[in-house]
Every structure is written in C-alpha cells, then in structure tokens.
KOLTIGU-62113 format. One record per atom (N, C-alpha, C, O): residue in one letter; atom name; x, y, z. Coordinates in steps of 0.2 Angstrom, whole numbers, plus 5000, padded with zeros to 4 digits. Example, Ala and Ser with C-alpha at 12.3 -4.5 7.8 and 13.67 -1.06 7.14 Angstrom:
 resn name    u    v    w
    a    N 5066 4972 5039
    a   CA 5062 4978 5039
    a    C 5066 4984 5039
    a    O 5071 4983 5042
    s    N 5064 4989 5035
    s   CA 5068 4995 5036
    s    C 5064 5000 5039
    s    O 5067 5006 5040
This chain:
 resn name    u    v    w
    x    N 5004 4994 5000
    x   CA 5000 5000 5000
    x    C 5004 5006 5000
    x    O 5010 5006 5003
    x    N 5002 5012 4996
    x   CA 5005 5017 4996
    x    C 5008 5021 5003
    x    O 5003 5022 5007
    x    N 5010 5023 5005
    x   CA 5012 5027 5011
    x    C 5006 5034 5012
    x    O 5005 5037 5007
    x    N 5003 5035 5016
    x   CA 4999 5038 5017
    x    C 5002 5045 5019
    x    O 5005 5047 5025
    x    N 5000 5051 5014
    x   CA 5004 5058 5015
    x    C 4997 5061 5021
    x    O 4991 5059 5021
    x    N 5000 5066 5024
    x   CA 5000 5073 5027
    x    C 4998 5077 5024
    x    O 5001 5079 5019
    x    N 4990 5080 5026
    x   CA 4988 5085 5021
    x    C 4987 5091 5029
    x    O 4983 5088 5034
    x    N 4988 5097 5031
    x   CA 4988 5100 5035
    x    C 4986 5108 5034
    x    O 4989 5112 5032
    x    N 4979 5109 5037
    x   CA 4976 5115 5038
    x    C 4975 5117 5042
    x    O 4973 5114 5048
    x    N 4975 5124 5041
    x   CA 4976 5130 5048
    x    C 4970 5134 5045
    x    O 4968 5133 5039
    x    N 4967 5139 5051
    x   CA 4964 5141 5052
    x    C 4964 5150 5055
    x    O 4964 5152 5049
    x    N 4964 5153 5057
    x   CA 4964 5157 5063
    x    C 4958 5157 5066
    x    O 4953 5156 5064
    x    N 4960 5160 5073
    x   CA 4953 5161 5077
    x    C 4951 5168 5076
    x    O 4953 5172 5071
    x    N 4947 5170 5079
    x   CA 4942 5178 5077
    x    C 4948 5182 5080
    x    O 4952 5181 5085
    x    N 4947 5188 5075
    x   CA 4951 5195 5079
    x    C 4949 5202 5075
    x    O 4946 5203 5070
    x    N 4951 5206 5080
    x   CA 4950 5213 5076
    x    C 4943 5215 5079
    x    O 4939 5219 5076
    x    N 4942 5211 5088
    x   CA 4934 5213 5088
    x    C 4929 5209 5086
    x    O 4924 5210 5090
    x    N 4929 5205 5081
    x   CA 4924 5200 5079
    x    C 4924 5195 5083
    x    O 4930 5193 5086
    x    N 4918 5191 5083
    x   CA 4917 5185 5087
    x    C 4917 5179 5082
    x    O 4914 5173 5083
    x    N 4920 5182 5076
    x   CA 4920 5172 5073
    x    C 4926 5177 5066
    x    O 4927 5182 5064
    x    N 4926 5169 5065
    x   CA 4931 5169 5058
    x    C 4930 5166 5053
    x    O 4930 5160 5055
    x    N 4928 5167 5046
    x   CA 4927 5162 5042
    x    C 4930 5157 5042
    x    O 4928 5151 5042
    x    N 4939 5158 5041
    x   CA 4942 5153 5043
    x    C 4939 5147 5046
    x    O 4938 5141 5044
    x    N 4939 5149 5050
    x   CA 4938 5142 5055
    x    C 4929 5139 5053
    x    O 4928 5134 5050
    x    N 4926 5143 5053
    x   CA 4921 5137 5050
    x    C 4923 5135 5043
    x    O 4920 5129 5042
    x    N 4926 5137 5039
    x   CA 4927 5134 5031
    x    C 4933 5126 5034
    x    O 4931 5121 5032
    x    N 4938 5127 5039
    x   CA 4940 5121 5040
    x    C 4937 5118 5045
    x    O 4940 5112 5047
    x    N 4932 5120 5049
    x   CA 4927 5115 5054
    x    C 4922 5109 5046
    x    O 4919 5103 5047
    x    N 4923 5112 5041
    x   CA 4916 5110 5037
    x    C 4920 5106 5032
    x    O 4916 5102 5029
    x    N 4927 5106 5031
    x   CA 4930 5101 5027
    x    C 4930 5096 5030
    x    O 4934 5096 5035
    x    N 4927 5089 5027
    x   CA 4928 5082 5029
    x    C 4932 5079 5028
    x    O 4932 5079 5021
    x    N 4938 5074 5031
    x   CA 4942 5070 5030
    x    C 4940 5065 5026
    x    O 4945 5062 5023
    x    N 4935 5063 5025
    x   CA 4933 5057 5021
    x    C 4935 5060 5015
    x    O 4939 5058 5012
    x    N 4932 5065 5012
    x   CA 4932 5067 5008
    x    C 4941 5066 5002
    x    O 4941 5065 4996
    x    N 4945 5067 5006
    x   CA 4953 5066 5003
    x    C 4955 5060 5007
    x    O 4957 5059 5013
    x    N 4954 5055 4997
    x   CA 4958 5047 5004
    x    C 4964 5044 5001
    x    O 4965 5043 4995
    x    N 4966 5043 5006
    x   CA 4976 5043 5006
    x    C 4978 5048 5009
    x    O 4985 5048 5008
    x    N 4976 5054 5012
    x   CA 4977 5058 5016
    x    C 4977 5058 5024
    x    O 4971 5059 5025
    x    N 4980 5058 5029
    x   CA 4979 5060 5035
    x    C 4979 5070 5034
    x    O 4983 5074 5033
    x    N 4972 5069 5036
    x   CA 4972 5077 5038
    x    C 4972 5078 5046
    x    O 4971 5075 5051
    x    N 4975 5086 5044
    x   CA 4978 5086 5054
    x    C 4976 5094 5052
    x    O 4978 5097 5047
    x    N 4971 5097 5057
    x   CA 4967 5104 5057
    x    C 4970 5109 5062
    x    O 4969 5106 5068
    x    N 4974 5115 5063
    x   CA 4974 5117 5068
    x    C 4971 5124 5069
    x    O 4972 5128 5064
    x    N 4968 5125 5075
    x   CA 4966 5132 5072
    x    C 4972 5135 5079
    x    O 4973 5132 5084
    x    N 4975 5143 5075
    x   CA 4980 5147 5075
    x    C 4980 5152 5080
    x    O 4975 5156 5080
    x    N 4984 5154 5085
    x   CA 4982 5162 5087
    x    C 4984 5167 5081
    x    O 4988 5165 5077
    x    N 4980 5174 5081
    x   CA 4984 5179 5079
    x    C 4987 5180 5082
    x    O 4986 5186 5081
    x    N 4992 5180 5085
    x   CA 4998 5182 5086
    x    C 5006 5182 5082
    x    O 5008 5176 5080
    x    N 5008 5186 5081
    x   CA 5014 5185 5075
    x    C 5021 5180 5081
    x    O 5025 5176 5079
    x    N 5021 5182 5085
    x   CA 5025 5180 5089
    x    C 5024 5170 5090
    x    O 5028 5166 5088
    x    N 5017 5168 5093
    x   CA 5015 5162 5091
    x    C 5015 5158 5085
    x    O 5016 5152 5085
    x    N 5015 5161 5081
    x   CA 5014 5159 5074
    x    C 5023 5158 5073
    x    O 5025 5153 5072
    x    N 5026 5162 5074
    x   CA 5032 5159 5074
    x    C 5035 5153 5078
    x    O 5039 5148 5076
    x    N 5033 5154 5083
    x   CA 5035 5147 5086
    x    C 5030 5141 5084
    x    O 5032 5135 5084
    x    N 5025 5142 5083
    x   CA 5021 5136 5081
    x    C 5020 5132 5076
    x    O 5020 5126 5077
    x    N 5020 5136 5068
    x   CA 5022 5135 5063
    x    C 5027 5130 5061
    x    O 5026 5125 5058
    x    N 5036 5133 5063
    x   CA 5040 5126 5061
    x    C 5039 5123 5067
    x    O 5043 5118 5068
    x    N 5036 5123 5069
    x   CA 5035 5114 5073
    x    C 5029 5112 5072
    x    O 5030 5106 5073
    x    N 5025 5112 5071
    x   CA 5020 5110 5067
    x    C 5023 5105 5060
    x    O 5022 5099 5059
    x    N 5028 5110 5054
    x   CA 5029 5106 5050
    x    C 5035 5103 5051
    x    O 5037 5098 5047
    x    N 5039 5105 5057
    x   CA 5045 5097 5061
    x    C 5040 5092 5062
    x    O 5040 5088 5057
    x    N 5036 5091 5065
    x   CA 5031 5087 5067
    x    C 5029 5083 5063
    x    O 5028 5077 5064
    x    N 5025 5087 5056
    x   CA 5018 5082 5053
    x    C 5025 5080 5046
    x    O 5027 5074 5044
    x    N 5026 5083 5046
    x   CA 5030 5086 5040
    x    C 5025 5085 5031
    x    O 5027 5083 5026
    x    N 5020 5087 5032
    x   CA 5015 5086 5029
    x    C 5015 5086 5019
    x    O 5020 5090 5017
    x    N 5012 5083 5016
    x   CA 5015 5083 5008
    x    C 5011 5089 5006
    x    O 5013 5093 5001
    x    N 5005 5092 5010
    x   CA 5003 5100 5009
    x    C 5001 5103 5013
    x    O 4999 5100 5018
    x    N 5001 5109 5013
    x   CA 4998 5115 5017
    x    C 4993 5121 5014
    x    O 4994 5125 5010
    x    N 4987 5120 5017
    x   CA 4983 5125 5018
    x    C 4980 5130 5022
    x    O 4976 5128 5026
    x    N 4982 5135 5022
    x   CA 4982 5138 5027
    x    C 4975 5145 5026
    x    O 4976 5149 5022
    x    N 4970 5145 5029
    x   CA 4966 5148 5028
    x    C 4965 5158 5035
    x    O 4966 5159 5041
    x    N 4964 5162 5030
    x   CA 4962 5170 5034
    x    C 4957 5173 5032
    x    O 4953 5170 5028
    x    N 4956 5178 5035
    x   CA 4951 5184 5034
    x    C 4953 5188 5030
    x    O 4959 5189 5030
    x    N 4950 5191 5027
    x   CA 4953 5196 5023
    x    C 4946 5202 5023
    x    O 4944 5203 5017
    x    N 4943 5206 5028
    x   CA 4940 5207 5027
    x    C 4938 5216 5022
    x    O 4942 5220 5020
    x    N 4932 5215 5021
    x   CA 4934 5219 5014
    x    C 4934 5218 5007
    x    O 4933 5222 5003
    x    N 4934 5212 5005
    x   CA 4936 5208 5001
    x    C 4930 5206 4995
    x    O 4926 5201 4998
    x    N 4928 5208 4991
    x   CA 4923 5206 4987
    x    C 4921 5198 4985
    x    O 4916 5195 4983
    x    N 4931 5195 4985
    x   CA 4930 5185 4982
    x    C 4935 5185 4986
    x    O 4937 5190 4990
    x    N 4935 5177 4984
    x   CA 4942 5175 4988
    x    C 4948 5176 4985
    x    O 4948 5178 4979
    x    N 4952 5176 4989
    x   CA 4960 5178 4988
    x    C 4964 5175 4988
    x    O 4966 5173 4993
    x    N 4967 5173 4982
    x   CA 4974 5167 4984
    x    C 4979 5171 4983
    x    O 4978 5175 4979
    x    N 4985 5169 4988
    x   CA 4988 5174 4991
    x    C 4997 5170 4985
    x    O 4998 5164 4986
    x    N 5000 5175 4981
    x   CA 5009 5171 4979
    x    C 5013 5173 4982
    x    O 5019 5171 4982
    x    N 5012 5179 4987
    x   CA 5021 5178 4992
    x    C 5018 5181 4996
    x    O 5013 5184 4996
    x    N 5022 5178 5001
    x   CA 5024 5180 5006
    x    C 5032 5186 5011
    x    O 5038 5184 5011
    x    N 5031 5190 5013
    x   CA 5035 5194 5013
    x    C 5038 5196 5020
    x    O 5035 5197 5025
    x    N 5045 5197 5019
    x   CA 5048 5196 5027
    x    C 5046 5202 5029
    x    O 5049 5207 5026
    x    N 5042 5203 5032
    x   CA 5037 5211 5037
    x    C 5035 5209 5039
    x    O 5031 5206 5036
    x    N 5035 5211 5046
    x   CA 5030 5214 5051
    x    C 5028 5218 5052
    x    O 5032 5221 5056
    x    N 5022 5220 5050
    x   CA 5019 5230 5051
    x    C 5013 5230 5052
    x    O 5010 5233 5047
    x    N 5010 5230 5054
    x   CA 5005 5227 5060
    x    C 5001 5233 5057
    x    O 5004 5237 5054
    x    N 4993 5235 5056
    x   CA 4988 5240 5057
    x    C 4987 5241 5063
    x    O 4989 5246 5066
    x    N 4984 5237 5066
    x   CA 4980 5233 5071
    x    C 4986 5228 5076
    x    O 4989 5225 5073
    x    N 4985 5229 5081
    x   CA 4987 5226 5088
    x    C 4985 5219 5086
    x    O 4979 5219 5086
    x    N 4989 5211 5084
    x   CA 4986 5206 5086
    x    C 4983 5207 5093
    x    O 4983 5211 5097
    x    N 4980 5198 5092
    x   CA 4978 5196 5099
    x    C 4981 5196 5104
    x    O 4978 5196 5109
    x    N 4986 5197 5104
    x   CA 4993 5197 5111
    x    C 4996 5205 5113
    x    O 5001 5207 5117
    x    N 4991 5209 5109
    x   CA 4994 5215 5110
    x    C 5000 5218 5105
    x    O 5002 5224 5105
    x    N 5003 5214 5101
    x   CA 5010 5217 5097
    x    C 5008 5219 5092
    x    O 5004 5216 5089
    x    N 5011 5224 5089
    x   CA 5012 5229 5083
    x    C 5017 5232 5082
    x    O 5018 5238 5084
    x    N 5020 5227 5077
    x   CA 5027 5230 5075
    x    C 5026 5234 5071
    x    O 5021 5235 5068
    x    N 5030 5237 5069
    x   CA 5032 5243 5062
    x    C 5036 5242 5057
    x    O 5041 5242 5060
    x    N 5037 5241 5053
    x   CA 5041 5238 5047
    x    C 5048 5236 5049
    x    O 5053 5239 5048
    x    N 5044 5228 5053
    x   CA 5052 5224 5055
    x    C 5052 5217 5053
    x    O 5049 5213 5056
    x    N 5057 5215 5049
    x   CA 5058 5208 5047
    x    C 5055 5201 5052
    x    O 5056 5202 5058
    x    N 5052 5197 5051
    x   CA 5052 5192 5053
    x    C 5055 5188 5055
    x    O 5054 5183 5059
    x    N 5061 5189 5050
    x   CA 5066 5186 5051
    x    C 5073 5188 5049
    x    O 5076 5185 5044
    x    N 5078 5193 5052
    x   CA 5081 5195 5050
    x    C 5087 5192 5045
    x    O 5090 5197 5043
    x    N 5088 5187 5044
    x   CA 5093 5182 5042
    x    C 5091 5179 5034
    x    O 5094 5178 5029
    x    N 5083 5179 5035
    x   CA 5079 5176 5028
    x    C 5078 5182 5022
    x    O 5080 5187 5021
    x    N 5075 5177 5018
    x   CA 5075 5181 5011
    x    C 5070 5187 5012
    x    O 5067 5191 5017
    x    N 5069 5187 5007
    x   CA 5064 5197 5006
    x    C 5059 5193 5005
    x    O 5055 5196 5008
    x    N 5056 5186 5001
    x   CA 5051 5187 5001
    x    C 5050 5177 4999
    x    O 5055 5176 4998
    x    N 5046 5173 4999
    x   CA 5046 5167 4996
    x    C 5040 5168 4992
    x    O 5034 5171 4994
    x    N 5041 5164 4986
    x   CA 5034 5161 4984
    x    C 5030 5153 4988
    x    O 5033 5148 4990
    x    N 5024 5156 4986
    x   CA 5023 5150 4989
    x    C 5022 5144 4983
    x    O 5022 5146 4977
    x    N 5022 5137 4984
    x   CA 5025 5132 4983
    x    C 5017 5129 4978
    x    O 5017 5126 4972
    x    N 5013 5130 4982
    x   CA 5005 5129 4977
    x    C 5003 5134 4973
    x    O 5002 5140 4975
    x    N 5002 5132 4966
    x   CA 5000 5138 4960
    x    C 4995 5140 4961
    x    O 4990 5137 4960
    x    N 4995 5147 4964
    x   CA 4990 5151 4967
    x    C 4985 5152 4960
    x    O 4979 5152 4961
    x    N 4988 5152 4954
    x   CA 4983 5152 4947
    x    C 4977 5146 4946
    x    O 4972 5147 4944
    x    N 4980 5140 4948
    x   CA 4978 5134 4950
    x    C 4970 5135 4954
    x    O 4964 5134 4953
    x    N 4973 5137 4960
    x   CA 4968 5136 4967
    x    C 4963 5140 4962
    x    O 4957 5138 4961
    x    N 4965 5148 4959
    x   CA 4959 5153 4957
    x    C 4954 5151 4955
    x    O 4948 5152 4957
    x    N 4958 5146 4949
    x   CA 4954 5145 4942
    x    C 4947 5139 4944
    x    O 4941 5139 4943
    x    N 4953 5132 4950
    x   CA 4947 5127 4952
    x    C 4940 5133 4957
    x    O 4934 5133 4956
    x    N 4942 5137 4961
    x   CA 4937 5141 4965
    x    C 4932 5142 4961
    x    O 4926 5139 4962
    x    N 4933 5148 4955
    x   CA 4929 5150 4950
    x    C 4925 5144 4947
    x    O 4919 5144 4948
    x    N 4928 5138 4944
    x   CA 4925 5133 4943
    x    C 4921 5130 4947
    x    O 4917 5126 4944
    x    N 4919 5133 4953
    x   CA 4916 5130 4958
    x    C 4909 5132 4959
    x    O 4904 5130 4962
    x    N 4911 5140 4956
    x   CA 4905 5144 4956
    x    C 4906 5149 4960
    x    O 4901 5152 4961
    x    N 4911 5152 4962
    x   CA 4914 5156 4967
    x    C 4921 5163 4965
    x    O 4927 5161 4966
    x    N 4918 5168 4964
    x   CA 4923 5171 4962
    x    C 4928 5172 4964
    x    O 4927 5174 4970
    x    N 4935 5172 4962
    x   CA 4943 5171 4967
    x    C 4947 5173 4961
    x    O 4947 5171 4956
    x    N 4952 5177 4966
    x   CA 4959 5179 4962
    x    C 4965 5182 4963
    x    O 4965 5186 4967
    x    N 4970 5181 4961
    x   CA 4976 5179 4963
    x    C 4978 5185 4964
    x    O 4976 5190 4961
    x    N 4983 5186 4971
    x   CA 4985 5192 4976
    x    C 4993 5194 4974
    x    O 4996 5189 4974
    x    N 4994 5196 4974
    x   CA 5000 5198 4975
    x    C 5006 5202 4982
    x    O 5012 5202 4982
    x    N 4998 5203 4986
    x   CA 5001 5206 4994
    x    C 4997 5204 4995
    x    O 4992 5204 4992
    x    N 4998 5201 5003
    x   CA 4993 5197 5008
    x    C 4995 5202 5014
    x    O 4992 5199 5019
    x    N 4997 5207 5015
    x   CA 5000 5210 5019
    x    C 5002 5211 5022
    x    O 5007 5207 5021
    x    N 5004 5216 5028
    x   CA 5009 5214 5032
    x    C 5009 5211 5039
    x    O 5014 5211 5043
    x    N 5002 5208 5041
    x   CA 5000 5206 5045
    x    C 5000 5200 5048
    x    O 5004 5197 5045
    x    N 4997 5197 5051
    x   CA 4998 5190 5055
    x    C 4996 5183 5051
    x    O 4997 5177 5053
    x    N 4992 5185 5043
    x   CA 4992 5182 5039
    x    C 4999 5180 5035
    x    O 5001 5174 5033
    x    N 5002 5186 5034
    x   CA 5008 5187 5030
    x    C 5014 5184 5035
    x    O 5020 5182 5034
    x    N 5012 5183 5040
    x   CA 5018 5181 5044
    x    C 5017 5173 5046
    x    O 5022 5170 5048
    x    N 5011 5171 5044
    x   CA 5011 5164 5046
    x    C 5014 5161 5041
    x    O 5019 5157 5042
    x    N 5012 5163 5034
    x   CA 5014 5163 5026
    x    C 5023 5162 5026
    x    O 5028 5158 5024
    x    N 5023 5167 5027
    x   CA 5034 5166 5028
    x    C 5037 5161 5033
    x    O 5042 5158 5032
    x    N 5033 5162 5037
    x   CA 5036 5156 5043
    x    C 5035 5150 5039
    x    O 5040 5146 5038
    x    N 5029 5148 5037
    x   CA 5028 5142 5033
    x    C 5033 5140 5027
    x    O 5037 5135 5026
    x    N 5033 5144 5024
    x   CA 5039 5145 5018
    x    C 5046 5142 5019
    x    O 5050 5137 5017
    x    N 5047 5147 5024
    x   CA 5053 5147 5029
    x    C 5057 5139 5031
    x    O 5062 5137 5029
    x    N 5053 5137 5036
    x   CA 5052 5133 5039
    x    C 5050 5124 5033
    x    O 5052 5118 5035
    x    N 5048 5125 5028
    x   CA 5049 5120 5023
    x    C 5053 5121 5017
    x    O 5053 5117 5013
    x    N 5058 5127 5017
    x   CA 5064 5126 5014
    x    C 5069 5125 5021
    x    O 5074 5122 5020
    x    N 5068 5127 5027
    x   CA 5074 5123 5030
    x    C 5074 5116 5031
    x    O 5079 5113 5032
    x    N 5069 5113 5031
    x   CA 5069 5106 5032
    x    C 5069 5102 5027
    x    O 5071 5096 5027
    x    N 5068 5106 5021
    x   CA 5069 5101 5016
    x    C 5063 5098 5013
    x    O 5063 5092 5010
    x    N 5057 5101 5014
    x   CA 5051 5100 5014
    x    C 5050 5099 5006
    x    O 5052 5104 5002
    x    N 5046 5093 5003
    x   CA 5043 5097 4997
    x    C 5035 5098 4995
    x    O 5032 5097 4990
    x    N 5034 5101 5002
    x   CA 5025 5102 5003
    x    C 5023 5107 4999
    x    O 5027 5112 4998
    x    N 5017 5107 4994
    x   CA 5013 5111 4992
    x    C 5008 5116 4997
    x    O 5002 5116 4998
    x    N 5012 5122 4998
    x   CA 5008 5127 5003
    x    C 5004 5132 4997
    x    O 5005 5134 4992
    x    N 4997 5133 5003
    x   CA 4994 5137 5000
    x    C 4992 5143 5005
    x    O 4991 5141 5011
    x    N 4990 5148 5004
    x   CA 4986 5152 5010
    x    C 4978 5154 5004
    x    O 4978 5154 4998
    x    N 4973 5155 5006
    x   CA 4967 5158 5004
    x    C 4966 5162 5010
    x    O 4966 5160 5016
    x    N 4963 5169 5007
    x   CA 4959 5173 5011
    x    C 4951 5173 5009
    x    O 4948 5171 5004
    x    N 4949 5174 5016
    x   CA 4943 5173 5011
    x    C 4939 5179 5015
    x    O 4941 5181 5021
    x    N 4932 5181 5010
    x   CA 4927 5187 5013
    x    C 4925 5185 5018
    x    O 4925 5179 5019
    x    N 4922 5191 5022
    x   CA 4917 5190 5028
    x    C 4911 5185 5024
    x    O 4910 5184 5018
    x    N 4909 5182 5030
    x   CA 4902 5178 5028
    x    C 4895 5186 5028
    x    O 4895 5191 5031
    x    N 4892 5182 5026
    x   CA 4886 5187 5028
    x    C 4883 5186 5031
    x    O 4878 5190 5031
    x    N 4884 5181 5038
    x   CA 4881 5183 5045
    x    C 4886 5187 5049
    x    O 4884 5188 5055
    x    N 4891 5188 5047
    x   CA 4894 5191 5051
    x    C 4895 5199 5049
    x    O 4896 5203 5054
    x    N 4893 5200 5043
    x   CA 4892 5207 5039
    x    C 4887 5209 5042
    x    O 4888 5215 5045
    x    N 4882 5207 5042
    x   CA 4874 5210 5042
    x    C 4874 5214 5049
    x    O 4872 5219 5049
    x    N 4876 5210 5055
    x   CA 4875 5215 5060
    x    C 4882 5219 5063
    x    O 4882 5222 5068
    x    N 4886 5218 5059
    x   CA 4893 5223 5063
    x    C 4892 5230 5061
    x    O 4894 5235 5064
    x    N 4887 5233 5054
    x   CA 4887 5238 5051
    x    C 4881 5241 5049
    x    O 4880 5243 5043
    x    N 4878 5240 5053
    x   CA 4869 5240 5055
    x    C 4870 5248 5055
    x    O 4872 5252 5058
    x    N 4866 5249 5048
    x   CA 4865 5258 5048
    x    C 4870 5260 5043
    x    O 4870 5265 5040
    x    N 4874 5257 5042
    x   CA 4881 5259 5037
    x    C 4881 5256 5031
    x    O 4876 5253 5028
    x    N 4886 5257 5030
    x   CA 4887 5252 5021
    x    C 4888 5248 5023
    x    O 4890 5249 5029
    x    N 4888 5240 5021
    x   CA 4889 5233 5023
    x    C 4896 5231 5021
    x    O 4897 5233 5016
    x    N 4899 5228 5023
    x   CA 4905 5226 5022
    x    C 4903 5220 5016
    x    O 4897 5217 5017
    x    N 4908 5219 5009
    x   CA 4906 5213 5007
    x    C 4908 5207 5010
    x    O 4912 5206 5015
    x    N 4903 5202 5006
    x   CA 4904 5198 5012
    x    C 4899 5194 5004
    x    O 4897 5197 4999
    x    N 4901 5186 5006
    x   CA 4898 5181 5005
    x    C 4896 5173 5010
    x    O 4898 5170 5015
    x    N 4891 5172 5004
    x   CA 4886 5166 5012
    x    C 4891 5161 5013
    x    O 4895 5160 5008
    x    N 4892 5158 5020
    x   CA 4895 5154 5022
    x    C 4895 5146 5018
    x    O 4900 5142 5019
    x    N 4889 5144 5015
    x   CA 4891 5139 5011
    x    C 4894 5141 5006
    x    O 4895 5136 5003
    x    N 4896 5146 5002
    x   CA 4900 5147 4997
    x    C 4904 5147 4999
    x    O 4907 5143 4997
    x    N 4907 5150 5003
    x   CA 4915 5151 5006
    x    C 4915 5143 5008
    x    O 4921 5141 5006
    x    N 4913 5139 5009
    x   CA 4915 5130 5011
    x    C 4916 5128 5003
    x    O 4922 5126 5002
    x    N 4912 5129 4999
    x   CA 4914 5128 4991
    x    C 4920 5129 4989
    x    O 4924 5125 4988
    x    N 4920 5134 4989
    x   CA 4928 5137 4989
    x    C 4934 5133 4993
    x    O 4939 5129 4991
    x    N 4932 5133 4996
    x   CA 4938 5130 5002
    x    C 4941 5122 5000
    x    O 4946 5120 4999
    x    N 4933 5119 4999
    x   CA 4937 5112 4995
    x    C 4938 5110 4990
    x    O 4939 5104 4989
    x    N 4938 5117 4986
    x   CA 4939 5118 4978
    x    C 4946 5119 4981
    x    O 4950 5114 4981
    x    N 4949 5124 4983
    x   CA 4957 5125 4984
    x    C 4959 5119 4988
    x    O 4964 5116 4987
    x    N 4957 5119 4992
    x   CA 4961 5112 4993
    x    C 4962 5106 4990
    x    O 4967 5103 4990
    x    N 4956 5103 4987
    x   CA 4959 5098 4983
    x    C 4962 5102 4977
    x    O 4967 5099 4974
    x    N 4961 5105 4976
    x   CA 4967 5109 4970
    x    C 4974 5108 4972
    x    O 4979 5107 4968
    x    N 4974 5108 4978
    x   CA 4984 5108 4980
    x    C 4985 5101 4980
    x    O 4991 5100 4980
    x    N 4980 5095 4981
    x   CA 4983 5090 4982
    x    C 4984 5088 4974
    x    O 4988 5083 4972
C-alpha cells in the first residue's frame, strides 16, 4: 500500500473585535473522508505573529506534511484571495491578539525578502471559479499576521527540506457576520458561508 501523506490545515481564530472567523468554519466544514490517502491534521491558529512563529516550524518538524493549507480573513474583500508571496514584514495595522504591533520589521532578520509559495495560486483561482465562486490571485497578503504565518511556513519548509505544496486563501466576511457589525452603514462585502466551504474544498483539493 502506498504510504499515506499529510495533508495540513490551519485556520485562525476571530480577531480585530469580531466574534467568529470564516476561517475556522470553512475548516470545521471540510471532511476527512472526503481526501483518501490523506491524513488530515486541522489546527486552528492564534493571531499572534510572535506564536505563529513558534508554532508553525513545529507543526511542520512534526507532521511534515505533503501540503499545506492555510486559511484568513481578509475582510473587505469582494472573492476570495489566493495569496503568491509572502514577505519578510512585520507591520501590523491593528494590535494582534497578544497586543503586538510592529512597524516595518523583518520576521526574520537572516531570511530572504520574500518566498513564493509552493502551490500555483493560478491553480487554486481558476478550480474556485470553477466552483462557482469568484477568486483571484493576490500579490500582497499583507503585512500582518496572515503574512507572517505565510513566511514562517515557507521558511520553515525550505529549511527542512520539505517538498509540501503550501497554499494560503483569504477569504470574505460571511454574511452573517456582515449583516450585523454595520447595521446603519454600508455593509461590508461579504459572501454566504456555504459558498466560502465551496471554495475551500475547491482550493484544497486543488493543491493535492
């Protein structure tokens, strides 16, 4: 029998004030059964840049998985976003969860300026769309706790010698989350949270 790969999905938890993440339900909603020959291993994330650093390579010292998907918020966002590099900064808008906000400071003083990531973000786009679901490829994911899990991942699987297919997607607010943060105001875009699950298992079987 073939050896059984490592397929691994992150999440993050709610930040910036909100009480939920799409993230995390789009990877509460993906079933294991559904990818077989895969061990799936799910973890959901702090915002914290400082955590994410320590978590990250060990996560893939550990699983050492054949891909990675790592799911955000991107709020604002009219589709989803697949995200092609990742970039050594830390320049925070907003305070993560742990209180920290850097200002235009390397992640990693020693690493490169920027990595691509390892799964063809034009890939993920085109199965999304395919799906029924509009999405398109980013160029900056930026400077924040997203972008920093993104490098450390990178990072972390050219040091070990990894040959995992990493991907990040962002994805819109849901629209139960829109409807009431902005009650009186312009609505934040946003799409239904069974579309954001379409999405999610279009990009991910995309990377396998």
């Amino acid at each position: 029998m073939p050896a059984v790969k490592t397929l691994l999905i992150t999440a993050f938890e709610p930040f910036a004030g909100r009480g939920d993440n799409p993230a995390l339900r789009v990877m509460a909603g993906l079933k294991p059964a559904d990818y077989r020959g895969w061990r799936v291993v799910k973890v959901k994330l702090p915002v914290s840049g400082k955590a994410v650093s320590r978590i990250i390579p060990a996560l893939l010292a550990r699983h050492k998985p054949a891909a990675m998907v790592s799911f955000g918020l991107a709020a604002g966002e009219t589709s989803v976003r697949i995200e092609r590099f990742a970039l050594n900064i830390q320049d925070y808008g907003i305070k993560d969860n742990a209180g920290y906000k850097p200002e235009g400071k390397l992640i990693r003083p020693d690493g490169p300026a920027a990595y691509f990531v390892t799964a063809d973000p034009r890939r993920l786009a085109a199965a999304v769309r395919r799906a029924g679901v509009p999405a398109h490829v980013s160029n900056y994911a930026g400077g924040y706790v997203c972008n920093h899990l993104m490098y450390e991942a990178l990072h972390a699987i050219a040091a070990l010698g990894l040959s995992a297919r990493f991907a990040f997607v962002h994805l819109p607010l849901t629209m139960e989350m829109a409807l009431p943060e902005t009650s009186g105001k312009a609505i934040a875009p946003s799409l239904p949270l069974k579309t954001l699950l379409t999405a999610g298992e279009a990009a991910v079987k995309a990377v396998l």
